[in-house]
C-alpha positions, 0 to 999 in steps of 0.5 A: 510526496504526501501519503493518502490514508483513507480513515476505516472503522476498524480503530485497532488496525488503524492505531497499528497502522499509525504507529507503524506510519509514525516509527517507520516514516521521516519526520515532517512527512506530509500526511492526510487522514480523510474520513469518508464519514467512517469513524466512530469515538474509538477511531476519533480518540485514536486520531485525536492521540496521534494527531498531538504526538505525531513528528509528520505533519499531519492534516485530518478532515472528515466529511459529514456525509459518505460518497463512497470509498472510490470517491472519497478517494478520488477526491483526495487524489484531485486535491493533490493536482500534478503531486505524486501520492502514497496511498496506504491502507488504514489496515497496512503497517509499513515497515521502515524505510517504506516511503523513500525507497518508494519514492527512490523507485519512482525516480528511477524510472519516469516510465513509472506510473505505479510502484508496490512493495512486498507485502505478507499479504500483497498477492501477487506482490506477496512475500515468502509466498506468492497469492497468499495471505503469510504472517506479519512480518517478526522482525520489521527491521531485518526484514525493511533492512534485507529490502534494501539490500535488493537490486532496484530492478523494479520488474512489471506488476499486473497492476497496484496492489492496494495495501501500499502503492505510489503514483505518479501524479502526472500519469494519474491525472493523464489518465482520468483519475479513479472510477467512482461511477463504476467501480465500489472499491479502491481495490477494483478501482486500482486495477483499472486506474493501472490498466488505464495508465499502462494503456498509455505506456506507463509501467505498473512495478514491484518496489522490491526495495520495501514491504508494507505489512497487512493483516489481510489482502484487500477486496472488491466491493459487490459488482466490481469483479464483473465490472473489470471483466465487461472493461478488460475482458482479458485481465483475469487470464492476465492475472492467472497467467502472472501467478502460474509463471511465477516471474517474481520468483525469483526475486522472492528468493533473493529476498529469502537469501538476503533476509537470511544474511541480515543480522537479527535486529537489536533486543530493543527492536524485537519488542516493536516486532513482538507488538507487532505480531500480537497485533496480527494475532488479535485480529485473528 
């Protein structure tokens, strides 16, 4: 499986992502950095670093011109054909363990056509509270840990959430791939690329075996809330629905119960998850 990360201007969050990408992701794992034209010396010097050190194997390009988060994107997806991709947020921080129990809940399940973990800032995948932006995890190994130890039941989602998602490459391309013409942002164009799937018997699921870490949840661009709405009329009734019933309530439970049972990580561990929260903290 490759991971897709689109490169940002923000070269703190993407210097915290890498490092998080690097402790937390088996070696010789195939990585793409794309740059939409979007970084500046900062991100470059942060790339340049990672790029000598890494343990993945990792590729960078970097267009000379922008076409747009959505078609840049786009265009990363089509360059994978048929593969199944992760795409991460330059703003997201995996916790350990993310890629393969991703990888192992797409394989459960060949109805799959997307799969999201839990995120402190995933709405309607978020955790301990649901819709809400609740602080970064302090203990990245407990809580990657308490993870796994959650039945795979793998239950629907509205639709991929983008701080972390996986597709399946066979149902992304069944499906016409992302929409650049009308949509601005890889978060609307998500939504409707899962919709698009569902519509053609896929599922949209919560991996509650993984958590992928963000500061913030991601955002349309202008115009892409009322795109969605022309195209499915009833998705925010849908959306409003899911987060009224709660249906993953309890598995977030679950998740507190097995969070609670895993033993504290080692003293080495909580300077990684220390480092962890500061970084959150000056993004604040």
């Amino acid at each position: 499986m490759i991971v897709l990360l689109p490169v940002g201007p923000d070269d703190r969050a993407l210097d915290a992502c890498l490092g998080a990408l690097e402790a937390a992701t088996p070696a010789a794992t195939p990585v793409w950095l794309a740059d939409d034209a979007q970084s500046g010396p900062r991100v470059q010097a942060v790339i340049e670093h990672w790029l000598s050190h890494t343990r993945l194997r990792a590729d960078y390009t970097r267009r000379e011109r922008a076409i747009g988060e959505v078609a840049h994107l786009d265009e990363m997806l089509r360059a994978c054909g048929d593969a199944d991709v992760a795409v991460l947020s330059a703003q997201s921080q995996p916790l350990p363990g993310w890629l393969r129990q991703l990888q192992a809940c797409l394989a459960r399940d060949a109805a799959i056509a997307s799969a999201t973990p839990w995120s402190n800032a995933g709405e309607a995948a978020a955790w301990p509270r649901l819709g809400e932006v609740n602080p970064l995890p302090v203990d990245p190994e407990r809580m990657a840990t308490a993870c796994a130890a959650m039945p795979p039941v793998h239950p629907e989602l509205p639709a991929g959430i983008c701080h972390g998602v996986v597709l399946r490459g066979s149902a992304r391309r069944r499906a016409g791939g992302l929409d650049a013409a009308s949509y601005g942002s890889w978060y609307a164009a998500l939504i409707d690329l899962s919709l698009r799937m569902a519509g053609l018997g896929w599922r949209n699921v919560l991996c509650e075996t993984a958590f992928v870490a963000r500061d913030g949840e991601g955002a349309p661009a202008d115009g892409d809330m009322d795109a969605l709405a022309t195209r499915w009329p009833a998705w925010h009734a849908r959306l409003a629905q899911f987060l009224m019933r709660d249906p993953l309530r309890e598995a977030r439970e679950q998740l507190r119960d097995s969070y609670d049972r895993t033993p504290v990580a080692a003293p080495q561990r909580e300077l990684f998850a220390e480092q962890l929260q500061k970084q959150g903290e000056d993004k604040v």
